[in-house]
Backbone bond lengths (Angstrom), bond angles and torsions (degrees), N, CA, C in turn:
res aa  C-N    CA-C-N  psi(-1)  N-CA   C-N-CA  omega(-1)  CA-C   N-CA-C  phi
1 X - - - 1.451 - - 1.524 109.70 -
2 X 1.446 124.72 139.65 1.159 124.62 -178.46 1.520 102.62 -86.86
3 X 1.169 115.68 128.52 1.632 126.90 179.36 1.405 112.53 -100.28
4 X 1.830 112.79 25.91 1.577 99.65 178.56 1.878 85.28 -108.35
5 X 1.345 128.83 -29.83 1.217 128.27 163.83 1.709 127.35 -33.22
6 X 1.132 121.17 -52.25 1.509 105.22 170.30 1.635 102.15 -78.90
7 X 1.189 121.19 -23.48 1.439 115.39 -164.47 1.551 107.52 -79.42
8 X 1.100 120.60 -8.06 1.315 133.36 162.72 1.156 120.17 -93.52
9 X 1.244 122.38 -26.88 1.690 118.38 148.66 1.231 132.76 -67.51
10 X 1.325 108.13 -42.55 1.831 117.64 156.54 1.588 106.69 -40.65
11 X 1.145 104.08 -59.29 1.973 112.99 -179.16 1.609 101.30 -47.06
12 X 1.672 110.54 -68.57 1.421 109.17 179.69 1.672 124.90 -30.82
13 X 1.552 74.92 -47.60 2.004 77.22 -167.00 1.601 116.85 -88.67
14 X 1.681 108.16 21.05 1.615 104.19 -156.30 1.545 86.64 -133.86
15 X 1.771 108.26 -11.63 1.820 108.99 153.14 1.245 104.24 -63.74
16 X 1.070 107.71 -60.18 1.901 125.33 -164.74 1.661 93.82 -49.81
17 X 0.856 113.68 -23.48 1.972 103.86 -174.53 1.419 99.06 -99.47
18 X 1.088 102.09 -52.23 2.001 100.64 168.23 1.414 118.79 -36.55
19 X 1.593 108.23 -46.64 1.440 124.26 -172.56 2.001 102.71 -50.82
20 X 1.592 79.61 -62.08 2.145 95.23 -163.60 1.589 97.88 -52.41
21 X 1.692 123.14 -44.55 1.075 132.43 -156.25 1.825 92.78 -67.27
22 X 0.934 126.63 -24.42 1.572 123.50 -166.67 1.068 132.90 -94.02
23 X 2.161 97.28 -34.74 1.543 110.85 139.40 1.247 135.47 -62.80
24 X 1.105 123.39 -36.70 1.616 120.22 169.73 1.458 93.82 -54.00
25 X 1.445 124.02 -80.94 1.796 122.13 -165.50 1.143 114.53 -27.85
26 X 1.643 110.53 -43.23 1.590 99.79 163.96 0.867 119.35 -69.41
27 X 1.361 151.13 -91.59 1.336 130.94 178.76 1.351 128.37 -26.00
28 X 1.211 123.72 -33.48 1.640 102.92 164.44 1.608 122.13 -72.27
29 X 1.249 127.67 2.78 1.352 158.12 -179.95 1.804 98.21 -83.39
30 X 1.252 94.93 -69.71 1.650 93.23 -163.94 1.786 92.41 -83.91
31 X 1.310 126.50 -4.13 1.873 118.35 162.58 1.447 99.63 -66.85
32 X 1.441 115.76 -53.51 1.509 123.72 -167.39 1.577 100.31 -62.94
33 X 1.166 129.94 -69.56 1.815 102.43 169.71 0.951 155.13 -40.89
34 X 1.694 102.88 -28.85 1.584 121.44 172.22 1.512 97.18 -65.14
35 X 1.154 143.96 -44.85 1.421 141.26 -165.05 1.535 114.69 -97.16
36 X 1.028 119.94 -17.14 1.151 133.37 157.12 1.584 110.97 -65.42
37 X 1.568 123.47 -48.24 1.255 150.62 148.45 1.430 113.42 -8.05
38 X 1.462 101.98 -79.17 1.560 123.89 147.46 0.948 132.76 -7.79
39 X 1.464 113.35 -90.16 1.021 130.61 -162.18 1.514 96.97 -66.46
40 X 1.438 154.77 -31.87 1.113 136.21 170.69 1.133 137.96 -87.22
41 X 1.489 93.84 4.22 1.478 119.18 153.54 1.157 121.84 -39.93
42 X 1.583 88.41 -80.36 1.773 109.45 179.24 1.240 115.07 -61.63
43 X 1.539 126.39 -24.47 1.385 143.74 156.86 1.884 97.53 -25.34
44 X 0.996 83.42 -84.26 1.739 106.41 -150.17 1.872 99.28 -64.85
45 X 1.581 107.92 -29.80 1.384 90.51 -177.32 1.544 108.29 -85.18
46 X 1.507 104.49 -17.50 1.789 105.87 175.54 1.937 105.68 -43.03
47 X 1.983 101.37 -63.66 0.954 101.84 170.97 1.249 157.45 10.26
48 X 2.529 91.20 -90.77 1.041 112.44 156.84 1.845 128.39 -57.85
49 X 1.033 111.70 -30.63 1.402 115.13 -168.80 1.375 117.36 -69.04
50 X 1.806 100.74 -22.36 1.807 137.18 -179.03 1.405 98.71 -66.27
51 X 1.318 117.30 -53.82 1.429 126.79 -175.38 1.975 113.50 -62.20
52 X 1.592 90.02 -52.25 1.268 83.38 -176.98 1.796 119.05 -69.45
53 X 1.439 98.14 -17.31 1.570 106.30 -176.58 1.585 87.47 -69.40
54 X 1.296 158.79 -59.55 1.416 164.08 -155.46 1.353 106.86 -71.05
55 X 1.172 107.60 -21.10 1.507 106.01 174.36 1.501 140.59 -88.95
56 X 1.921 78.11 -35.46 1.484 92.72 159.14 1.403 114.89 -74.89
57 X 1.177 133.24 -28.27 1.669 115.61 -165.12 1.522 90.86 -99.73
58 X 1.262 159.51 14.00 1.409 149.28 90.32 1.203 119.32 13.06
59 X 1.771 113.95 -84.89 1.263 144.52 173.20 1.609 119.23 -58.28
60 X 1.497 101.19 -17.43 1.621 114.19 -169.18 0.998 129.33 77.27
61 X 1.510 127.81 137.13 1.658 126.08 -139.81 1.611 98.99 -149.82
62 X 1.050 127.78 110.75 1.510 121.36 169.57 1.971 101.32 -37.89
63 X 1.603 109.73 156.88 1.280 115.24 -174.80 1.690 106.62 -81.75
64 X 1.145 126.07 -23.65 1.761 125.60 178.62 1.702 83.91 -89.18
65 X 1.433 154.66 38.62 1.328 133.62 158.19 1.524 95.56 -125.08
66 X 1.413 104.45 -14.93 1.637 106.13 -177.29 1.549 106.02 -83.45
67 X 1.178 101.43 -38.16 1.853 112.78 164.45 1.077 103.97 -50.10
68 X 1.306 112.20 -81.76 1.470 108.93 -174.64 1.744 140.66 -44.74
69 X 1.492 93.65 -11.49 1.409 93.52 168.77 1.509 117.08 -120.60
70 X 1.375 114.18 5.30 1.433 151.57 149.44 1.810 98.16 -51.00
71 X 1.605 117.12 -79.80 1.326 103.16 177.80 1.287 145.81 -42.80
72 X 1.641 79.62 -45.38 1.599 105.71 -173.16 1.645 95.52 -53.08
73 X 1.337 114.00 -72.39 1.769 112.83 -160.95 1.635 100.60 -43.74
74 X 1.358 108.67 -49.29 1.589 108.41 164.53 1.677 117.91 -17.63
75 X 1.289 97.52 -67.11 1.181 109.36 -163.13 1.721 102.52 -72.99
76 X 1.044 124.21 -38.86 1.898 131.75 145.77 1.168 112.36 -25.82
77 X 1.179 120.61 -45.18 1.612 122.48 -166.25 1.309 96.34 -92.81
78 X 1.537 137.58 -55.97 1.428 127.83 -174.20 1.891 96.99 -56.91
79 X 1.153 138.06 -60.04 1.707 133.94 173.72 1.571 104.83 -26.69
80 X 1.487 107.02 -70.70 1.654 102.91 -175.10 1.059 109.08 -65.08
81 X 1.276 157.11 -29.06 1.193 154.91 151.61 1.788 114.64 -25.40
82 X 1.254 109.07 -63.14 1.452 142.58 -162.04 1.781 85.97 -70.64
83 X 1.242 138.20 -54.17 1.626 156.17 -171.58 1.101 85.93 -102.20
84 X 0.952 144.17 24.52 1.971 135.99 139.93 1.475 89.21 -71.57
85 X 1.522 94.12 -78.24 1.767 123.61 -176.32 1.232 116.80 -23.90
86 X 1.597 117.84 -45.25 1.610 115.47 -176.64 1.250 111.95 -71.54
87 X 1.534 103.65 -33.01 1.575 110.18 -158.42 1.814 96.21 -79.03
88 X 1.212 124.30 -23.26 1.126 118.75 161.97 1.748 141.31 -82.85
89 X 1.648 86.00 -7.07 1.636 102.61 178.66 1.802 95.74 -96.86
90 X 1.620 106.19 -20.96 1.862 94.57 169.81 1.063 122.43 -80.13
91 X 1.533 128.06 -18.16 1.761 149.86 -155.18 1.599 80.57 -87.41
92 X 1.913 120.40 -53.38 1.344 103.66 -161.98 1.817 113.79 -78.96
93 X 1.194 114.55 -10.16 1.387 134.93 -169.18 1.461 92.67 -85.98
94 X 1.463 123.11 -64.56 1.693 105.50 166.22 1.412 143.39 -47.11
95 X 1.484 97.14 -25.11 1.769 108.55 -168.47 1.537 85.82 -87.43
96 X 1.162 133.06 -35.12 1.575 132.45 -162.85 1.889 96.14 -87.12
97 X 1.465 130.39 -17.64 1.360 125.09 178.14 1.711 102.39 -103.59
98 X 1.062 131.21 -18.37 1.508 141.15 144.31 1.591 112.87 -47.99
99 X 1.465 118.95 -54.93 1.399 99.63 174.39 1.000 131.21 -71.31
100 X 1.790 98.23 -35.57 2.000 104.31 -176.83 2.066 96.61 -62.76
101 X 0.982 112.13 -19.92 1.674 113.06 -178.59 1.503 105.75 -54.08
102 X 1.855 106.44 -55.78 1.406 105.60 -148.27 1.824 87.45 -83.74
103 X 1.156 110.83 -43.67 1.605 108.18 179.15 1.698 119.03 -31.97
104 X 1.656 98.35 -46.08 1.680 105.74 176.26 1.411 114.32 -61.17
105 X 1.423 111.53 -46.57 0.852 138.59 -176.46 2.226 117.36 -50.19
106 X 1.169 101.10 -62.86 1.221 112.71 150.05 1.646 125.02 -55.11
107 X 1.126 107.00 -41.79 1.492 105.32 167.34 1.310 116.14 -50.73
108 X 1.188 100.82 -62.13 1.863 110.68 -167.10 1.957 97.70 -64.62
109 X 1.204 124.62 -42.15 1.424 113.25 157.00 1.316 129.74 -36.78
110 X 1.215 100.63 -54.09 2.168 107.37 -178.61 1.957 93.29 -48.88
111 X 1.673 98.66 -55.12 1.353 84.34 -161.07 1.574 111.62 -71.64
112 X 1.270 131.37 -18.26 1.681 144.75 166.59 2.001 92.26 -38.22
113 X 1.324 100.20 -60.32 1.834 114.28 -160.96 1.609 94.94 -51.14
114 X 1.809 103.83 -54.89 1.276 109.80 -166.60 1.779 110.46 -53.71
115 X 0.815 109.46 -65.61 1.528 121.47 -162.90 1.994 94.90 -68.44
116 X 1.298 141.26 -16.97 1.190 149.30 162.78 1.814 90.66 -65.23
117 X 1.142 136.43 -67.91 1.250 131.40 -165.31 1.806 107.75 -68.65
118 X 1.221 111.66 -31.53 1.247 108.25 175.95 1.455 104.09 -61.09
119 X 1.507 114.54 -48.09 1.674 112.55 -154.73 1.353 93.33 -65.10
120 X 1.278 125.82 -60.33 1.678 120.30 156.78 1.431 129.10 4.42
121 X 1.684 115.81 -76.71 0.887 112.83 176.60 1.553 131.18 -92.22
122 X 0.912 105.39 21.93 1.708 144.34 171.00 1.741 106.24 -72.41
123 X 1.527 83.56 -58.89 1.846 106.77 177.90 1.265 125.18 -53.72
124 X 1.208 92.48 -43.96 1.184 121.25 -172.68 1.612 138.67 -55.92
125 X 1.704 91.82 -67.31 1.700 132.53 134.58 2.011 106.09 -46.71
126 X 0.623 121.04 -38.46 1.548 101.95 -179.84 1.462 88.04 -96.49
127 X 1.405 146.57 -65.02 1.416 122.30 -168.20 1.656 106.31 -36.86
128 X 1.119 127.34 -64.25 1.253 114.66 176.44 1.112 141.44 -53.38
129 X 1.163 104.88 -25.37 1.684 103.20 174.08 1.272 113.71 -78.01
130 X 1.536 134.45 -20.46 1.476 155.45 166.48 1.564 98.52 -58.97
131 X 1.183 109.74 -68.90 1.599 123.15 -166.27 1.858 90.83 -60.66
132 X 1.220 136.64 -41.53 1.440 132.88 -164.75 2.167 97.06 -78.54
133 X 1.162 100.94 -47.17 1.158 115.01 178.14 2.064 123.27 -55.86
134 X 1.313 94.91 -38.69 1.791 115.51 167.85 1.633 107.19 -78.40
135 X 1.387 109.24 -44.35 1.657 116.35 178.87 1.942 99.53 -58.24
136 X 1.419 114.51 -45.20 1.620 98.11 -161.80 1.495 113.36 -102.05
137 X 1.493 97.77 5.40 2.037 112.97 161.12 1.698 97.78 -85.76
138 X 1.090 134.50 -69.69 1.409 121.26 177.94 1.378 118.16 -43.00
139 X 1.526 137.62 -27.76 1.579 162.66 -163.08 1.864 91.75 -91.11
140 X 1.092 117.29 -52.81 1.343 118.30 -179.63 1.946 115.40 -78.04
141 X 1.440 85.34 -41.93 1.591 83.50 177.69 1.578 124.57 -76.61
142 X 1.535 113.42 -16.83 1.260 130.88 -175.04 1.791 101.19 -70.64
143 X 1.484 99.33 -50.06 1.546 112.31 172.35 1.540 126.68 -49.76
144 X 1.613 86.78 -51.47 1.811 80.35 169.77 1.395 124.16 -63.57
145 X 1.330 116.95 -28.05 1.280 110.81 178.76 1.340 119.23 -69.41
146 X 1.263 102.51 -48.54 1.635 93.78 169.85 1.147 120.60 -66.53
147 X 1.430 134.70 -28.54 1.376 130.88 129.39 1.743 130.39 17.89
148 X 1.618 89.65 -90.44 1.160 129.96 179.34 1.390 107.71 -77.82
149 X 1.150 144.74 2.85 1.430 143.33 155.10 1.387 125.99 -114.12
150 X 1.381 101.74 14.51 1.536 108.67 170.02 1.446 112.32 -108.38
């Protein structure tokens, strides 16, 4: 039985897992920016809205408008809070589609090594049988001659 046949299907099917493993990483890559995305969204408009809240009570602000923009950032801070969280539940969703990557990844290597050592001894086994095969044509032809000269 030739044993480079399943081992080339093992290979086949351990690209094919390499493959899925690389698309997911990407996509959990471009999830992890979109929320990352986010979050500095709400970052920057918390900010601005900080500024304009400082500006108004500068200028002077009835006390239910100071509330009201008192909550609101509140309510800014519970969001970025909340898009902290994702952006850290995508960081762990990437590092966990990064490993299943390199794991595939290593897999499909072992079997690269394997089937490299086979072709080897493939080589190997046919150099010799060539080299045994040239050794007993010179062994035969040497014979005839002396053969043929006696």
């Amino acid at each position: 039985m030739n044993s480079t046949l399943p081992l080339k299907l093992l290979i086949e099917l351990a690209q094919k897992d390499v493959d899925e493993a690389a698309r997911l990483l990407g996509e959990r890559q471009t999830q992890r920016a979109e929320v990352e995305r986010q979050l500095e969204a709400l970052r920057q408009y918390r900010h601005e809205y900080r500024t304009r809240m400082q500006t108004a009570t500068v200028q002077g602000m009835a006390g239910c408008d100071w509330r009201n923009f008192q909550q609101f950032i509140d309510t800014l801070d519970t969001a970025i809070g909340q898009q902290a969280m994702l952006l850290q539940q995508a960081e762990e969703r990437l590092t966990a589609a990064r490993r299943e990557w390199q794991a595939q990844q290593r897999r499909l290597n072992s079997f690269g090594t394997l089937a490299s050592r086979e072709a080897a001894r493939t080589a190997v086994r046919v150099a010799r049988r060539e080299q045994k095969e040239n050794d007993e044509y010179a062994a035969r032809s040497l014979r005839r001659r002396a053969e043929s000269s006696i």
